[in-house]
N, C-alpha and C positions, 0 to 999 in steps of 0.2 A: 498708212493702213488703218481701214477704220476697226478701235477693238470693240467686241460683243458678245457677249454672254447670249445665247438661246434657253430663256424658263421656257420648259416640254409639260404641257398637263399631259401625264401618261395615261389618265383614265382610271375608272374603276378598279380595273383588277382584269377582266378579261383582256390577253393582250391585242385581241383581235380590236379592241373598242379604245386604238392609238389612232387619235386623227390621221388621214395621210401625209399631210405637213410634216407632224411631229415623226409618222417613223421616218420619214425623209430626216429628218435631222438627225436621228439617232445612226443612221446609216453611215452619214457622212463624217460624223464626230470623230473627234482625236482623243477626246477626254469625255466621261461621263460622270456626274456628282447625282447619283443616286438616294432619292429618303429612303433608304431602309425597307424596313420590312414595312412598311407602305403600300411599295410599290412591288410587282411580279416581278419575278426576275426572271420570268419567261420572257420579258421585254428587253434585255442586254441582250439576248438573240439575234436581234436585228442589228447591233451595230457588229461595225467590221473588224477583221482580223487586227490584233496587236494595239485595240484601243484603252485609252489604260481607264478604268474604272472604279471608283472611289464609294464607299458605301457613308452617306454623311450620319446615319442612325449614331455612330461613336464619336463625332465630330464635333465642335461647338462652329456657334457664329464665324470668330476667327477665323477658325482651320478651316472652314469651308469658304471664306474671303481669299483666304492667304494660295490655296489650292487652284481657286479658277484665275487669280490674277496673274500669279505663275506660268499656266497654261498659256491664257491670254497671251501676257506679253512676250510667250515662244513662240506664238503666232499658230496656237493650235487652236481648231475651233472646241468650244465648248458649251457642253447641254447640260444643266440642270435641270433634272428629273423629279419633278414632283408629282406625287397623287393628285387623283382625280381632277378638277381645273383651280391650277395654282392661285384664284384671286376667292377661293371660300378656305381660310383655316388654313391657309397655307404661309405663312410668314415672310412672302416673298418681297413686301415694302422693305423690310430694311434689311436684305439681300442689296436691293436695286440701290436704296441711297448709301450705302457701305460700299458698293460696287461703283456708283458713280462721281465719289469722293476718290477713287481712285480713276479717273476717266473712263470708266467702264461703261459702255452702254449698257443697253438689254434689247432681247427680242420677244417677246410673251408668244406663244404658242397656245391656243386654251386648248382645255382636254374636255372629254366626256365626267362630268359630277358623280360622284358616287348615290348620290340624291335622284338622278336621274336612271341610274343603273336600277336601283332600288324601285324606284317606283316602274319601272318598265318587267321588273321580275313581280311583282303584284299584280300589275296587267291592271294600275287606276291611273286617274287622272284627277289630278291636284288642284283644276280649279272645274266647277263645276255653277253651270248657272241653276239659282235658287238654293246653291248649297252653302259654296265659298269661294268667290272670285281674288281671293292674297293668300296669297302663302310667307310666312311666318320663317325664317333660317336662324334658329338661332343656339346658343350652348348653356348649358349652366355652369354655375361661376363654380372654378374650381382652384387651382396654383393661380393661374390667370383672372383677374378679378372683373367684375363686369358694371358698369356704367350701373348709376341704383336707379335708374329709371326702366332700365332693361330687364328689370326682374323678370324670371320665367312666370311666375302669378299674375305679375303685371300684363303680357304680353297675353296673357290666356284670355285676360277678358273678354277680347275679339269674339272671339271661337274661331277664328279662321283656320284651317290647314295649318298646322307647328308642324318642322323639321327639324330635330331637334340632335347636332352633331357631338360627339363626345360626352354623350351623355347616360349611356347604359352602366358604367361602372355607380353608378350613382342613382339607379331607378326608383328607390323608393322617394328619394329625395327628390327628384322632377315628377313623378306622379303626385307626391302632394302639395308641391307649386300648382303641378295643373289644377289639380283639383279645387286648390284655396282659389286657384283665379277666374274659377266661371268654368270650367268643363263638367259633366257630370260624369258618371259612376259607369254610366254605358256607353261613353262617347269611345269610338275602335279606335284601336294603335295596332299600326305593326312594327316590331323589331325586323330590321334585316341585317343579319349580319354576314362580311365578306360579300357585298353585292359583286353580282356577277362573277367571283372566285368557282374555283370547281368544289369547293365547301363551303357556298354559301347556304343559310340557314336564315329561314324565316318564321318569324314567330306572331300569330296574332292571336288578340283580346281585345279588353276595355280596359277601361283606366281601371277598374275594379280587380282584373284578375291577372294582366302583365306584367305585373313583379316576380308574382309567385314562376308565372311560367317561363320567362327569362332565368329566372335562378334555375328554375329546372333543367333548362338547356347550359346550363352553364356561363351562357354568353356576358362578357366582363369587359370587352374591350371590340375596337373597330367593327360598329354595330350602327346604323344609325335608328331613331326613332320617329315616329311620323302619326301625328295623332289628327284626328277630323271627321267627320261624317262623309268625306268623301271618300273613305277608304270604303260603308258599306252603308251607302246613303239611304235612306226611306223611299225619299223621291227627289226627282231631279227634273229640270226642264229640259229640251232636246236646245244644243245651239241655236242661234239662226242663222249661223251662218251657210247653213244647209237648208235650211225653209224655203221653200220653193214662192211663199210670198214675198220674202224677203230680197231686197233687191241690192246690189253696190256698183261699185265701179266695173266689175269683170261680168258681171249676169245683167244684161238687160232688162228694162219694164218688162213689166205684166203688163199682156194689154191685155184692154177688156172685151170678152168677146161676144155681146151684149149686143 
């Protein structure tokens, strides 16, 4: 019998925004290892009567090793449930090689980003021709230390679109990265925090005035930040991929009709 771990990206936070893959898994499961307050627990809904369900928020590495191999080798199937899609910030490589040191496979399941929730409750789009065609994922160093090439300053000098995860307990301290690294005083930010939750809260400014207004909302934690001129751009070009000059593989020539 082959053994398997299924990692679930549960999504954002809305539980309607669970792949259908993933609540197919959740459904069928014997055991759930849930992140904590992470993740809705409007989402254990979906799985079935008498599945036993493990909260990992009190748990270390071990104990949450020790819990799915157990399962496993009962021959129960098992979902790890992490926020939003388990391969940004989510610690799930040495889940997989801890897991596979005990013959454990894995299934990865990706989910909906909370990066995508966020920017889909703004109603923008993150790359924008003549604005910014990269976008930027990154955190500032905090317990977890970060590569010195990766400096949040460093990475501003782009200007491109920053997304910028785990980083609102620490605002003033990533505003003046950005700022040291090439953004100016008016370039927009918004905070969202709780994307897609039924309390989510969005906050926008400039690099000048979103400290202040963040503190005022209070927001401290599971918040993302997202800075660029593409949140309230000057001006922008239209795609082409819509120009009706414009030609590819699925839209015929222009003929000329001369």
């Amino acid at each position: 019998m082959e053994k398997k771990v299924i990692i679930v990206g549960a999504g954002p936070g809305d539980p309607e925004l669970i792949t259908i893959k993933g609540k197919k898994a959740l459904e069928s499961a014997d055991v759930v290892v849930y992140a904590g307050s992470l993740v809705n627990e409007e989402l254990l809904k979906y799985c079935k009567d008498g599945v036993e369900i493990y909260n990992s928020a009190s748990m270390n590495l071990s104990e949450i090793i020790n819990t799915i191999v157990e399962a496993v080798n009962s021959g129960k199937k098992v979902v790890r449930l992490h926020t939003g899609d388990p391969s940004i910030y989510g610690a799930i490589k040495e889940q997989i090689d801890e897991l596979s040191k005990r013959g454990i496979d894995v299934e990865i399941i990706p989910g909906v980003s909370s990066l995508f929730a966020a920017t889909a409750s703004l109603k923008v789009e993150l790359t924008l021709p003549d604005v910014s065609q990269t976008v930027i994922i990154t955190r500032p160093e905090g317990r977890t230390p970060k590569p010195e090439k990766e400096k949040i300053r460093d990475l501003a000098r782009h200007k491109a679109t920053m997304v910028i995860f785990l980083g609102v307990s620490m605002i003033d301290k990533v505003v003046k990265e950005l700022l040291s690294g090439g953004y100016e005083e008016n370039t927009p930010v918004a905070v969202v925090y709780h994307a897609s939750w039924s309390d989510e809260k969005i906050v926008r400014g400039t690099l000048k005035d979103i400290s202040e207004k963040v503190k005022r909302e209070g927001i401290k934690k599971t918040a993302l930040i997202i800075v660029g001129e593409v949140l309230n751009p000057k001006y922008y070009s239209y795609s082409k991929l819509y120009d009706e000059k414009f030609e590819h593989g699925f839209r015929g020539k222009i003929r000329n009709k001369e």
